[in-house]
ZAMARGU-4260 file (C-alpha; in steps of 0.2 Angstrom, whole numbers, plus 5000, padded with zeros to 4 digits):
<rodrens>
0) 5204/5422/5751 | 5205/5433/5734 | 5195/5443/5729 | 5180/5437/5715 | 5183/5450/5705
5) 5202/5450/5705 | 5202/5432/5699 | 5190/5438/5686 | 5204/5450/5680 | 5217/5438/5681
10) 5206/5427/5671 | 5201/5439/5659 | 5222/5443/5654 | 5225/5427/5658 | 5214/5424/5640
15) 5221/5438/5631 | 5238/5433/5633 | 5236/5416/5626 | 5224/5422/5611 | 5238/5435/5608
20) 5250/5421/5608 | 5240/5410/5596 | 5239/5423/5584 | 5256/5426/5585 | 5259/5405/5581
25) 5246/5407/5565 | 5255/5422/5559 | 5272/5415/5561 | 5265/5398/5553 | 5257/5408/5539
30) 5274/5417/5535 | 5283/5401/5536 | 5272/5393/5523 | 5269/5403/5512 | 5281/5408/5500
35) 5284/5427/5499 | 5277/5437/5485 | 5288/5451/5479 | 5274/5455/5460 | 5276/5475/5460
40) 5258/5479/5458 | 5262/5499/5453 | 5248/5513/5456 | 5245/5524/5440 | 5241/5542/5443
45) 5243/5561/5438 | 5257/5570/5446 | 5257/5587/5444 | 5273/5598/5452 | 5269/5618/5451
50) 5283/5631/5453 | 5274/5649/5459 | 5292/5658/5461 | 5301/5670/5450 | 5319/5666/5446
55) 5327/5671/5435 | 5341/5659/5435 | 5330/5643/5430 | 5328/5639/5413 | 5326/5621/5412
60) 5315/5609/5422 | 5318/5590/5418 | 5308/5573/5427 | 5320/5557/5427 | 5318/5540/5437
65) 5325/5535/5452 | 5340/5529/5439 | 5341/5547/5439 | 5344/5542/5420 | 5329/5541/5410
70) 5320/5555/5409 | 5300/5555/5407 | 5296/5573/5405 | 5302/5591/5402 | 5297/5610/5404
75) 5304/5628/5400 | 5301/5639/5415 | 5297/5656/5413 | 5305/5667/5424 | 5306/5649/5437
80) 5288/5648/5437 | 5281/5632/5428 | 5267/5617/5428 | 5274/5600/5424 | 5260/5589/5422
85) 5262/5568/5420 | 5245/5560/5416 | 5252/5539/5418 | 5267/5541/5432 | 5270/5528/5445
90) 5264/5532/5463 | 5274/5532/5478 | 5290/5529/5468 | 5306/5541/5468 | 5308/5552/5453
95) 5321/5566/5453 | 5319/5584/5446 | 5333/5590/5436 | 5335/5610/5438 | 5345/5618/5425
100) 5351/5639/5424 | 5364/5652/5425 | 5367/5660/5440 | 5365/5678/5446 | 5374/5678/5461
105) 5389/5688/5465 | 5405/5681/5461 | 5399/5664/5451 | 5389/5677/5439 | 5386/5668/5422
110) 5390/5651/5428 | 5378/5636/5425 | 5372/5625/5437 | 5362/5609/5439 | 5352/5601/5453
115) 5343/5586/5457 | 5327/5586/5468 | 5321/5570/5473 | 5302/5568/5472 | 5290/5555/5481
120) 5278/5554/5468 | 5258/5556/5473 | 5243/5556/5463 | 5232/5565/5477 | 5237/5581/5479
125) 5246/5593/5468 | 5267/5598/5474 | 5277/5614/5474 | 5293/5616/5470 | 5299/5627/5486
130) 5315/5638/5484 | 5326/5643/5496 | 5340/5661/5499 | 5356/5650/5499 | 5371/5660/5500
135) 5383/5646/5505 | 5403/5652/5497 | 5402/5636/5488 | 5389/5637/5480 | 5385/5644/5463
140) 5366/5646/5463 | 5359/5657/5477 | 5344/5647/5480 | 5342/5629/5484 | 5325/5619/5483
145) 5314/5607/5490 | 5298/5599/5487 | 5281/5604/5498 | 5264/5596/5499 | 5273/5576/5501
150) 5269/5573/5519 | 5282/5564/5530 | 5286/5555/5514 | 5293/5570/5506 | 5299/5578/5522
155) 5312/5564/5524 | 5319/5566/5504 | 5320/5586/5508 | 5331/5585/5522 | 5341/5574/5516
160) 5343/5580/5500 | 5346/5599/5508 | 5361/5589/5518 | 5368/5581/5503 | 5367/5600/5494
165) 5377/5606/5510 | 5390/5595/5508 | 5394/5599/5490 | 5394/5617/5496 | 5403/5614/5507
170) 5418/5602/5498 | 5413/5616/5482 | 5421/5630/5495 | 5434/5624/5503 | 5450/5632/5495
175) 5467/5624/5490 | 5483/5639/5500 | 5499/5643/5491 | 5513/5653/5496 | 5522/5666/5485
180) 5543/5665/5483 | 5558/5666/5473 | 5554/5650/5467 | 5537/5653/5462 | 5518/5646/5469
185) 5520/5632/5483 | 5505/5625/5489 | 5506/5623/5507 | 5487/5619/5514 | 5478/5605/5504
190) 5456/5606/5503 | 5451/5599/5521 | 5442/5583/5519 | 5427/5582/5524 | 5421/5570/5540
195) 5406/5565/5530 | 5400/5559/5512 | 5385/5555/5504 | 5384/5538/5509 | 5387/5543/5529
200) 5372/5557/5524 | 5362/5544/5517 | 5367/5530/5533 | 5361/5545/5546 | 5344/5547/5539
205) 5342/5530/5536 | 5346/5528/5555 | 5334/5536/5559 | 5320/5519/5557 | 5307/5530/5552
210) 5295/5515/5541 | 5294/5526/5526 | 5293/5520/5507 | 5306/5536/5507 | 5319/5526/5520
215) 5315/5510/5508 | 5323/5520/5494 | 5337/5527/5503 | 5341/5510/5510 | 5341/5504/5489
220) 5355/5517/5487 | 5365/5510/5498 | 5364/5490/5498 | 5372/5486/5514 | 5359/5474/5520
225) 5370/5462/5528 | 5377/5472/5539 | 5362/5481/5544 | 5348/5466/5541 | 5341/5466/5559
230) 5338/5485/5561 | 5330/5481/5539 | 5319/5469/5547 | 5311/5479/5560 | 5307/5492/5550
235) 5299/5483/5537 | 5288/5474/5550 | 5283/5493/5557 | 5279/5500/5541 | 5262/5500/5534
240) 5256/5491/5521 | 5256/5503/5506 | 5275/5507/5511 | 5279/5487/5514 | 5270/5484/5497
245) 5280/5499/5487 | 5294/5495/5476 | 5307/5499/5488 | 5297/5488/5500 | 5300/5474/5492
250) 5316/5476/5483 | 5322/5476/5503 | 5310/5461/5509 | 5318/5452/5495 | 5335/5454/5501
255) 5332/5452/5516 | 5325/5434/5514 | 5339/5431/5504 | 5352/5435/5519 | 5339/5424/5529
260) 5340/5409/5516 | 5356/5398/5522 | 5365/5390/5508 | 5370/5372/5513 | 5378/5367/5497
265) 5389/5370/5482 | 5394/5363/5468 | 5411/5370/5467 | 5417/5363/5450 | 5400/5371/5441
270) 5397/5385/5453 | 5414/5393/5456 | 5420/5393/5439 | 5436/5404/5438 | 5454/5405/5431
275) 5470/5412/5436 | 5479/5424/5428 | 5485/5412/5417 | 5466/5407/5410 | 5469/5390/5420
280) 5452/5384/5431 | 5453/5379/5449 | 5460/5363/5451 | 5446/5359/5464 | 5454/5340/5463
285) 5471/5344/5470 | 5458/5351/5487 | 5450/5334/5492 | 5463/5329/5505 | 5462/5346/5514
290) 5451/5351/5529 | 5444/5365/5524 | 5442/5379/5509 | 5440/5397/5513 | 5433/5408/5499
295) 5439/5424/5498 | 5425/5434/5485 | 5430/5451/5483 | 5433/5466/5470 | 5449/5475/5466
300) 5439/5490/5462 | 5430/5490/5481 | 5440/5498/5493 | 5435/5488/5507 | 5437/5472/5499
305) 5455/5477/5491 | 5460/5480/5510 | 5453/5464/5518 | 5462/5454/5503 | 5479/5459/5509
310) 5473/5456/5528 | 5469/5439/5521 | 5486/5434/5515 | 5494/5436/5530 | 5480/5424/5540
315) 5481/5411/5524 | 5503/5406/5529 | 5495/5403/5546 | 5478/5391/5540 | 5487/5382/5526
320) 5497/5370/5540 | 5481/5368/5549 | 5474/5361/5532 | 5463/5376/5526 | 5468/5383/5511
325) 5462/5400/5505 | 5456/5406/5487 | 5456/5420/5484 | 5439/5425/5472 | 5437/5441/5463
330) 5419/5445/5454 | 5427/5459/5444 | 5421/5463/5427 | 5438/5467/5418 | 5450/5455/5418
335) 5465/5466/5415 | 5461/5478/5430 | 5461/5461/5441 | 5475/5455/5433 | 5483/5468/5438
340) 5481/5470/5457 | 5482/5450/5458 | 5500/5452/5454 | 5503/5464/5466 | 5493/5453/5479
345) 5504/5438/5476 | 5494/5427/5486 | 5496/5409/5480 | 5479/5403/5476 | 5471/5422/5465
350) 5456/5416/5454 | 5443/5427/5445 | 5425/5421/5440 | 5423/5419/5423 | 5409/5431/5419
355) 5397/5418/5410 | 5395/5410/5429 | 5397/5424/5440 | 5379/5433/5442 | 5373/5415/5446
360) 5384/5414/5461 | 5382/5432/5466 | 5363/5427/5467 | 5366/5412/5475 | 5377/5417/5490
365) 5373/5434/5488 | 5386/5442/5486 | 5381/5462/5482 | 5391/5465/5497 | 5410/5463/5500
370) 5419/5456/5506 | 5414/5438/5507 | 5425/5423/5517 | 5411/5409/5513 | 5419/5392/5524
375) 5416/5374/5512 | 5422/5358/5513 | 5431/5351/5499 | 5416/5340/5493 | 5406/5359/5493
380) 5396/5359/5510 | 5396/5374/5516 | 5401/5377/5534 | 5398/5395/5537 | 5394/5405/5522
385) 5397/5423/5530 | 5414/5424/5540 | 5421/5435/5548 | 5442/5441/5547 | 5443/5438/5567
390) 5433/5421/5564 | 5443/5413/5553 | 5462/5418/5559 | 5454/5408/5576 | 5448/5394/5563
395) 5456/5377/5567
</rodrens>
């Protein structure tokens, strides 16, 4: 016989579990009917950014948005110190300090220099420009700089900021060898190539799912939410609600959805409007007695995609007996540049969007990322929007 009181504990999580599993259903049922709001409700505040350290090498301090473009404020240092005070600025956005001077330091002596310091701005308590003895060969100022008083926020845009200032150095100081002979200088050691670039920097701290407004931002720098959309999720859902709500929080939860939303079908004649080199539109009539129609979207500026289209060609002599005919799609904006690398593709179906219908198309299918192999039918049903090059060489 068991025990009274451990059937009232079995009885007890029993209860809990099935109230947790309700909630879970009303929560699931709440997101799933009602339509997600992405308004930016911005926070206005006073930032404040205070430098309390003498250098002499700084002599200009400028505040641009996270465009790193437009600039919102300026101030003259003197001797590096310095108050930059910005009554109306949007909270918990990233700005960027431009730093401007000469340097000082031995053997880059007289030369001028610039850096960009991102900021997470906060209205609730006043930040410090921090500056730091750099001595790295290549670099030409002998300080390098951070931001204090930002919490975790700022913590995250410090180091990797401090990383992507240790590549430049790094790329800055690497040094081209020549050899002397009777026939003059012969270089015979190129600058190493570095094993990481910004965007690998950027990726690692991005890595590390830390559910930060500050990660969000990162994450907006490098756009490759399809490929990383489960990891995006779950660190949306473990933020809070301040960094969920932020304008990086729902530039991401906007995309994301977007990935989520499946796209069933097209109108290929009003939707895919592109020409060939020629100017002549896709003759989507001469299609309608084929299997299948794979579109290729890519970009002859995008390495990535470039590379895929010439994987491509090989794979399309193999589909086109099997009755799937490849098109190959570009979303370029100049068509002389396309041009161009179409020719040297040769592949027998080349189209480019015409501009007029592409940004409709890119938001339809979402296509910010390529390459794109998007599977439809002749009459426009979409098969499979988001293909991969293994999927379709086993396509039958």
């Amino acid at each position: 016989m068991k025990n009274p009181k451990t059937n009232q504990f079995l009885a007890l999580l029993l209860c809990l579990l099935l109230t947790s599993a309700c909630q879970n259903r009303e929560k699931q049922s709440a997101k799933e009917g009602k339509e997600q709001d992405y308004t930016y409700q911005p926070e206005k505040g006073r930032l404040t950014i205070v430098s309390e350290t003498d250098n002499p090498e700084l002599e200009r301090v400028v505040l641009f948005r996270d465009n790193e473009k437009d600039s919102v404020t300026s101030v003259k240092p003197e001797e590096g110190k310095f108050k930059l005070e910005v009554d109306d600025i949007t909270a918990n956005e990233v700005y960027f300090l431009k730093l401007t001077g000469t340097s000082t330091k031995q053997g880059t002596s007289g030369l001028k220099w610039d850096e960009l310091v991102p900021v997470l701005s906060t209205t609730s308590k006043e930040l410090e420009l921090v500056q730091q003895a750099f001595n790295d060969v290549g670099s030409i100022s002998k300080v390098k700089f951070s931001i204090d008083g930002g919490g975790d926020e700022q913590e995250l845009l410090n180091d990797w900021h401090a990383s992507l200032v240790e590549l430049q150095a790094e790329e800055e100081g690497q040094m081209e060898h020549y050899a002397i002979g009777g026939s003059g200088a012969t270089k015979v050691a190129d600058k190493k190539a570095s094993s990481k670039s910004q965007a690998s920097i950027t990726q690692e701290f991005v890595d590390q799912q830390k559910p930060l407004i500050s990660s969000f931002y990162l994450i907006s720098r490098l756009g490759k939410h399809r490929q990383h959309a489960e990891d995006y999720q779950n660190l949306l859902d473990n933020a809070s609600e301040q960094a969920q709500k932020s304008k990086y929080g729902l530039i991401l939860a906007k995309h994301l959805d977007q990935l989520g939303a499946k796209v069933e079908q097209l109108d290929l004649e009003k939707q895919v409007v592109a020409t060939d080199t020629r100017l002549s539109e896709i003759p989507w009539d001469s299609f309608k007695d084929r299997k299948y129609l794979l579109l290729s979207f890519w970009n002859s500026s995008d390495g990535p995609s470039a590379q895929a289209a010439k994987e491509l060609k090989g794979a399309a002599s193999e589909l086109e007996p099997k009755g799937i005919d490849v098109l190959l799609i570009a979303v370029d904006d100049q068509f002389s540049k396309w041009q161009e690398a179409a020719k040297e593709l040769d592949f027998k179906y080349n189209y480019k969007m015409r501009n007029e219908a592409k940004q409709p198309l890119v938001d339809t299918l979402y296509l910010s990322e390529l390459p794109r192999l998007v599977l439809v039918k002749p009459d426009g049903e979409v098969v499979d929007d988001d293909l991969s090059l293994e999927q379709v060489k086993a396509l039958e």
